[in-house]
DRENDO-1510 file (C-alpha; in Angstrom, 1 decimal, always signed):
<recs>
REC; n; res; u; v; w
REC; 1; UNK; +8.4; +4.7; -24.9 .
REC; 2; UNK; +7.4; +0.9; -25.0 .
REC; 3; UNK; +11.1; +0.3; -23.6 .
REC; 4; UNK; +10.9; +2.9; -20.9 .
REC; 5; UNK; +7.5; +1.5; -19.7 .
REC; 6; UNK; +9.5; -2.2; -19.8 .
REC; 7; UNK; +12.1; -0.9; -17.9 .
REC; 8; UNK; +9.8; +0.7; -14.9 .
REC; 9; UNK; +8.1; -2.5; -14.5 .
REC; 10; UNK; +11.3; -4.5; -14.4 .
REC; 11; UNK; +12.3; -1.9; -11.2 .
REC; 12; UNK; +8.9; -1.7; -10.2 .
REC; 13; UNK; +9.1; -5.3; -9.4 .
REC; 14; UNK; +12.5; -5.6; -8.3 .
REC; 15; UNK; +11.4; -3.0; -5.8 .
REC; 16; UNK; +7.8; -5.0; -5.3 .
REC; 17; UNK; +10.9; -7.8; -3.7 .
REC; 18; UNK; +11.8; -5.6; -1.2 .
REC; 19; UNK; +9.0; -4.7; -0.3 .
REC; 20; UNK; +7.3; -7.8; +1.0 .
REC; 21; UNK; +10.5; -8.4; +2.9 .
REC; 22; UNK; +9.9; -4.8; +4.4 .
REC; 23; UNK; +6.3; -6.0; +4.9 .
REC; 24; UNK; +6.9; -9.0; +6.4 .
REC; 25; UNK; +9.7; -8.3; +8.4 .
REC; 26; UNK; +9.1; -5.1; +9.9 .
REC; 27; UNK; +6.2; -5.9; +12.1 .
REC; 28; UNK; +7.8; -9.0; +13.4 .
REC; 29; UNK; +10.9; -6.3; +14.6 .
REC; 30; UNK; +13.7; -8.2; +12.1 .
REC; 31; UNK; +16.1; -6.9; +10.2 .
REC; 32; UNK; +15.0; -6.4; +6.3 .
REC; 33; UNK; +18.9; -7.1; +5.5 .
REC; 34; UNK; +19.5; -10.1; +7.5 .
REC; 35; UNK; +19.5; -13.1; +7.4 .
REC; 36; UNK; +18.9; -14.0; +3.8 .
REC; 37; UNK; +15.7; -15.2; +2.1 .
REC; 38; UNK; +14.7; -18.8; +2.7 .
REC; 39; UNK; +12.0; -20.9; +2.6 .
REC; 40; UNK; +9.2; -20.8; +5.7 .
REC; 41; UNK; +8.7; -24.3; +5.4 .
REC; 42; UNK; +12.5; -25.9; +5.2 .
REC; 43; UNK; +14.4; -22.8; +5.9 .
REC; 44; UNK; +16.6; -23.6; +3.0 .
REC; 45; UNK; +18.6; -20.5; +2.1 .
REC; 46; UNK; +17.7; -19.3; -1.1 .
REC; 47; UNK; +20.1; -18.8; -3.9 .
REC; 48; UNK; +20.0; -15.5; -6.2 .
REC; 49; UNK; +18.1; -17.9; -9.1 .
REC; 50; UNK; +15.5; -18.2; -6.6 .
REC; 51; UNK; +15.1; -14.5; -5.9 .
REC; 52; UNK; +14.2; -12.9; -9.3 .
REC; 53; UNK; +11.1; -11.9; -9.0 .
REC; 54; UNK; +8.4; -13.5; -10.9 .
REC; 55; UNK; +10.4; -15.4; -13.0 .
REC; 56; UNK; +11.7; -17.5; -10.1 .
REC; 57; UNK; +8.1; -18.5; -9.0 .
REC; 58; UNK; +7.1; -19.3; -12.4 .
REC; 59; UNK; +10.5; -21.2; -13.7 .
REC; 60; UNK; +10.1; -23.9; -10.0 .
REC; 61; UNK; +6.6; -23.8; -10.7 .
REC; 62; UNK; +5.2; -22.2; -7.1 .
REC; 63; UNK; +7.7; -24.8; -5.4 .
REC; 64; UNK; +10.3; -24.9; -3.2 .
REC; 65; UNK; +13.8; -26.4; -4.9 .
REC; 66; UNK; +14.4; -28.2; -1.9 .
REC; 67; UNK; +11.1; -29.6; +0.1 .
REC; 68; UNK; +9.1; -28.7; -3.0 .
REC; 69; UNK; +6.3; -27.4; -0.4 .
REC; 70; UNK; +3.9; -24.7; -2.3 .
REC; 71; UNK; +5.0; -21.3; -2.5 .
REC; 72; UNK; +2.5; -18.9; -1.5 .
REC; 73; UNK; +1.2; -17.0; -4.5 .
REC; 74; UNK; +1.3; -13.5; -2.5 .
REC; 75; UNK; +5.0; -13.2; -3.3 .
REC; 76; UNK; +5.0; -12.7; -7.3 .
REC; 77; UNK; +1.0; -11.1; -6.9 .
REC; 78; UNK; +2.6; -7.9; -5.1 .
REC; 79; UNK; +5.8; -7.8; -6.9 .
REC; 80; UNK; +3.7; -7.4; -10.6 .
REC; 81; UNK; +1.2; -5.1; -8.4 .
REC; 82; UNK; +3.8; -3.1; -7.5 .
REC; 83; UNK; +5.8; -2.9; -11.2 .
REC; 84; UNK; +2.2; -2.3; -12.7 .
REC; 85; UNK; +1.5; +0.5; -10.5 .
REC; 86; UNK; +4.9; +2.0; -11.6 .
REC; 87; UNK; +4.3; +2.0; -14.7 .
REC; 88; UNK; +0.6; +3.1; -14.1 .
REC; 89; UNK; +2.2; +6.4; -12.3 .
REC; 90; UNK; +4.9; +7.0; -15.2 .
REC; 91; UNK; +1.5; +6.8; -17.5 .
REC; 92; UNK; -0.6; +8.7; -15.4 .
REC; 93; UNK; +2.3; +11.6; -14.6 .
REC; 94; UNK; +4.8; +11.6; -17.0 .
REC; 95; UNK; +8.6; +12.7; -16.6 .
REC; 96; UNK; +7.3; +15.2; -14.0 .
REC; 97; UNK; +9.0; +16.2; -10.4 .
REC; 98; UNK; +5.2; +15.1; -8.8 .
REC; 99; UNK; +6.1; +11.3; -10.2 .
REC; 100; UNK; +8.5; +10.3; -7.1 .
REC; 101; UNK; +6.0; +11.3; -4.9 .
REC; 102; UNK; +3.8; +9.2; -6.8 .
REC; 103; UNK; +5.9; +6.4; -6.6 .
REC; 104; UNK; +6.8; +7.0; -3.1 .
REC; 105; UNK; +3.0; +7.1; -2.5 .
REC; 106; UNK; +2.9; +3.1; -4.3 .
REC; 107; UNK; +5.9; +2.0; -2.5 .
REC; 108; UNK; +4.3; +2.7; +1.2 .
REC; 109; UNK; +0.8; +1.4; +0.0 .
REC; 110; UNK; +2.5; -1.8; -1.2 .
REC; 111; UNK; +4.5; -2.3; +2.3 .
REC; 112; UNK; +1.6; -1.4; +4.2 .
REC; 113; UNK; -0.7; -3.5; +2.6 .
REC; 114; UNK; +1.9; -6.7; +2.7 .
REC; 115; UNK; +1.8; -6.0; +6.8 .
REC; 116; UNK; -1.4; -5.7; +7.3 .
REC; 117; UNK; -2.8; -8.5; +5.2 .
REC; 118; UNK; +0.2; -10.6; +7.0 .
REC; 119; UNK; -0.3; -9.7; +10.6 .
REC; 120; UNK; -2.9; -7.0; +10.7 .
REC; 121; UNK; -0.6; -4.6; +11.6 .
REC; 122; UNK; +1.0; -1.3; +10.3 .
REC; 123; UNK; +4.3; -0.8; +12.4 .
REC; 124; UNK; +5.0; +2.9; +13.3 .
REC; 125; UNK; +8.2; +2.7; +12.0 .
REC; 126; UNK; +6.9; +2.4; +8.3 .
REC; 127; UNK; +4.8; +4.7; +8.7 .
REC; 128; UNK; +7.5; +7.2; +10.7 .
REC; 129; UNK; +9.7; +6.9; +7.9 .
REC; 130; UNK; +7.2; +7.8; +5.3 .
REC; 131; UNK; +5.8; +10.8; +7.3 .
REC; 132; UNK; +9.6; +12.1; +7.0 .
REC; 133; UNK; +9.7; +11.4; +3.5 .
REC; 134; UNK; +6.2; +12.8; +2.5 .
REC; 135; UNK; +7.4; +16.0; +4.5 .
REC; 136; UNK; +10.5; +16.7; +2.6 .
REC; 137; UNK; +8.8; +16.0; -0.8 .
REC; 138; UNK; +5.7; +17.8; -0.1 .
REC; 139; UNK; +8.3; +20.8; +0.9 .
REC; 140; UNK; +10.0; +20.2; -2.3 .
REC; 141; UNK; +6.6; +19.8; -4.6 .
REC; 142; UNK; +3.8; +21.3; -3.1 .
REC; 143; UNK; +0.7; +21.0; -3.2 .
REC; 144; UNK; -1.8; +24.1; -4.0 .
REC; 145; UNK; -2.6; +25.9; -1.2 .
REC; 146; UNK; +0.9; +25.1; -0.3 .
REC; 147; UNK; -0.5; +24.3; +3.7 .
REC; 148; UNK; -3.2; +22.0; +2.2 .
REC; 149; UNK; -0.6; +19.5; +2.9 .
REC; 150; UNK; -0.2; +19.8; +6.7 .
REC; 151; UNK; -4.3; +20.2; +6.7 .
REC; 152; UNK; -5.1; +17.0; +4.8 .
REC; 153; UNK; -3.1; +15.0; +7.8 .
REC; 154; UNK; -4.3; +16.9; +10.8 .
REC; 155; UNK; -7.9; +16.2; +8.8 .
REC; 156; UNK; -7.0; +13.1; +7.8 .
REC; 157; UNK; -5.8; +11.9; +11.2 .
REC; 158; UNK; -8.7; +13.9; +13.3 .
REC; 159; UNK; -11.2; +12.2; +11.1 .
REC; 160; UNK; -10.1; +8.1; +11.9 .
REC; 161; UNK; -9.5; +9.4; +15.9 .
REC; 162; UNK; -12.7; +10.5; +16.3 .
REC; 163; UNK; -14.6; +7.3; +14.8 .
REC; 164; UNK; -12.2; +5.4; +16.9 .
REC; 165; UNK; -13.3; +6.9; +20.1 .
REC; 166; UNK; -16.9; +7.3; +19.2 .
REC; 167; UNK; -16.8; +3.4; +18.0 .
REC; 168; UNK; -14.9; +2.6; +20.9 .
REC; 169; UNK; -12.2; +1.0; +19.1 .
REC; 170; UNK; -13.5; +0.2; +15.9 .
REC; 171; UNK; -11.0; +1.8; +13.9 .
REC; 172; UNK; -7.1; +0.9; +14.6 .
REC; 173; UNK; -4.1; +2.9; +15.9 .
REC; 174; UNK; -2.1; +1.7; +13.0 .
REC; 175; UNK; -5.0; +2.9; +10.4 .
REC; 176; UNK; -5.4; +6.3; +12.2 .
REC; 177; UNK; -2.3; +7.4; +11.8 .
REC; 178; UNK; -1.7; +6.0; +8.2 .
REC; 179; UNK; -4.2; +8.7; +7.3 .
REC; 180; UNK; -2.2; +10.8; +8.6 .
REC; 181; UNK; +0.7; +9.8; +6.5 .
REC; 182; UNK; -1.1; +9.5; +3.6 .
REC; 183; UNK; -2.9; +13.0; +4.1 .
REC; 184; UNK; +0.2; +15.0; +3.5 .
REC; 185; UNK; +0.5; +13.3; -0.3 .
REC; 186; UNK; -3.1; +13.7; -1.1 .
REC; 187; UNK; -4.2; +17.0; +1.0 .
REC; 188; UNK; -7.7; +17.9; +2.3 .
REC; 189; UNK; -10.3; +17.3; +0.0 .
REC; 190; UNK; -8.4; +13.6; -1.6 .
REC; 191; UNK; -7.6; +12.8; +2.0 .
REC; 192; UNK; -11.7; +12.5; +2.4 .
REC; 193; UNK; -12.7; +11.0; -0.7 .
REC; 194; UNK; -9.6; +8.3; -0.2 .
REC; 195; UNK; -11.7; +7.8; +3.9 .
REC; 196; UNK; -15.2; +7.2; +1.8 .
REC; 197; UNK; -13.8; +5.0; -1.4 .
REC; 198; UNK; -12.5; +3.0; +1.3 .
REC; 199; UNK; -15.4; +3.0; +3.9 .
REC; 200; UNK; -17.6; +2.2; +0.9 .
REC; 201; UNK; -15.3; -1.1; -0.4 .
REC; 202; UNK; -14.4; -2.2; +3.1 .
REC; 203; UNK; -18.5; -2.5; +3.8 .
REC; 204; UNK; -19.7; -4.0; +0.6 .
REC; 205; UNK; -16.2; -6.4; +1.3 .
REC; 206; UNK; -18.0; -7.3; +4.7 .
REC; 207; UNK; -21.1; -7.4; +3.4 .
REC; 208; UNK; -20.0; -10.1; +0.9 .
REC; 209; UNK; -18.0; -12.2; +3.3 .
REC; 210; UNK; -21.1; -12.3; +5.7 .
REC; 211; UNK; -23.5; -13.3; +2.5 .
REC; 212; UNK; -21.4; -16.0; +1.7 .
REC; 213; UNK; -20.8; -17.2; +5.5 .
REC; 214; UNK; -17.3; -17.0; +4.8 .
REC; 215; UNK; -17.1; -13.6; +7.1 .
REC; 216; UNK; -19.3; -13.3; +10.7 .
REC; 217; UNK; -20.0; -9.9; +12.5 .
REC; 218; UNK; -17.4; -10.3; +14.6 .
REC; 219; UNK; -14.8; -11.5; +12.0 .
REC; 220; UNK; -11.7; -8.9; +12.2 .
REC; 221; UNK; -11.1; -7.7; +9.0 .
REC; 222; UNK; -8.0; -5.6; +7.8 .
REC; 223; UNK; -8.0; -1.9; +6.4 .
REC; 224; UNK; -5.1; -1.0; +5.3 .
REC; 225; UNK; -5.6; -2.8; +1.8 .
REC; 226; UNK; -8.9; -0.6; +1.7 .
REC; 227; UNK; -7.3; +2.3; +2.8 .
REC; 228; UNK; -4.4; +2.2; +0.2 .
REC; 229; UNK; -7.0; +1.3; -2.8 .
REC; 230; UNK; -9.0; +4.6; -1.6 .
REC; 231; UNK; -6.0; +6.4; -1.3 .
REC; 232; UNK; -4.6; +5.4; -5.0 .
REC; 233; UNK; -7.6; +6.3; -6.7 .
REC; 234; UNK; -8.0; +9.6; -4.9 .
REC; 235; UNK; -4.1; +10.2; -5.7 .
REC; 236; UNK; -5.0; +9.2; -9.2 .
REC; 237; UNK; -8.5; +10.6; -10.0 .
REC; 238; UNK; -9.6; +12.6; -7.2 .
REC; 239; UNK; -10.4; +15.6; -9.2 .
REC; 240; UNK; -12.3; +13.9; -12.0 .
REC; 241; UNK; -14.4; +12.3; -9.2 .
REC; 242; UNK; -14.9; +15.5; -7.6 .
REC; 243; UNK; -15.9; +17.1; -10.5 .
REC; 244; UNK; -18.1; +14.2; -11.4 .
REC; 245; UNK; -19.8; +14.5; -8.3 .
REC; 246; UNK; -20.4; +18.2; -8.4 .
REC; 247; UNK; -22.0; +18.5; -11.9 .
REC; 248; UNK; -24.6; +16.1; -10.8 .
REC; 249; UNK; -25.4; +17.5; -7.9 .
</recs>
């Protein structure tokens, strides 16, 4: 099993790669095929050393070959985040149908999160392409009730559209109809938990950031990273929390 777990995080982040170029690419309308990977600072093509993941950041020590300017942690970070999380879903799951849907679930997360912490953006083409996929595999391996599906993104999206208006803004297009998206993996009752794990981490972020002066009131702040860890550890442990919560009520 040790080999099977090796083997998921060696895809995981080979997959973790791509991603970041999805992430990065996407928002800024380029293609995710061309042109090849280079450096931002030198534009130096890279070579197919330089694009193993991990290994190549560690083996030219966070530098470029060529200008040997600092490469930006946030590359090998996502692509182990992403292998982990593989392997975290293979653990959590097992060989069952519900594990690509699982790993579906980290693979949009991942790209989502790369945008918005980039550009503070989710493009509608991600998330198009995911509401698609979600569709079909929620058709395929359904959730119980099998509409809880299509009610967890109506929820899910009626919920952030209605703070948006009442805020007047205060909640983005992009993050509105991510919960949408995100609804249809996790249906009605996750869908919520995923809105207040979220809520709760994204305040007490803000709340440290303003403490120690490094945030203001007015500072604009990012969701989608809170959004996706709410959403993973609803995916994940939504009905223990549940539970949890009901016994001690």
């Amino acid at each position: 099993m040790l080999f099977v777990y090796l083997y998921t995080f060696l895809v995981g982040i080979t997959f973790g790669s791509f991603f970041n170029v999805v992430g990065m690419r996407v928002p800024n309308k380029k293609s995710i095929v061309h042109p090849r990977s280079s450096c931002p600072h030198c534009h130096t093509v890279l070579s197919w050393k330089e694009l193993i993941p991990i290994v190549s950041y560690v083996w030219q020590r966070g530098r470029c070959r060529n200008c040997e300017s600092n490469i930006t942690l946030f590359y090998p970070a996502f692509e182990a985040l992403t292998g982990l999380l593989f392997v975290f879903s293979l653990y959590k799951i097992g060989f069952e149908l519900e594990l690509v849907v699982a790993l579906t679930f980290v693979s949009l997360l991942i790209i989502i999160t790369v945008s918005d912490l980039s550009y503070m953006l989710i493009p509608n083409r991600i998330l198009l392409f995911f509401f698609i996929l979600f569709l079909i595999e929620r058709m395929l391996i359904p959730l119980s009730p099998i509409y809880d599906s299509l009610l967890g993104s109506f929820v899910g999206f009626a919920l952030l559209y209605v703070i948006a208006v009442i805020s007047k803004g205060g909640m983005g297009g992009g993050d509105i109809k991510l919960f949408a998206v995100i609804g249809l993996v996790l249906g009605t009752k996750d869908v919520l938990l995923a809105f207040f794990i979220a809520t709760i981490v994204g305040t007490l972020f803000s709340l440290f950031g303003m403490i120690s002066k490094k945030l203001t009131r007015k500072s604009a702040i990012p969701f989608g990273p809170f959004i996706s860890l709410g959403a993973l550890v609803a995916y994940f442990y939504g009905d223990s929390i549940i539970q949890w919560y009901v016994q001690i009520l």
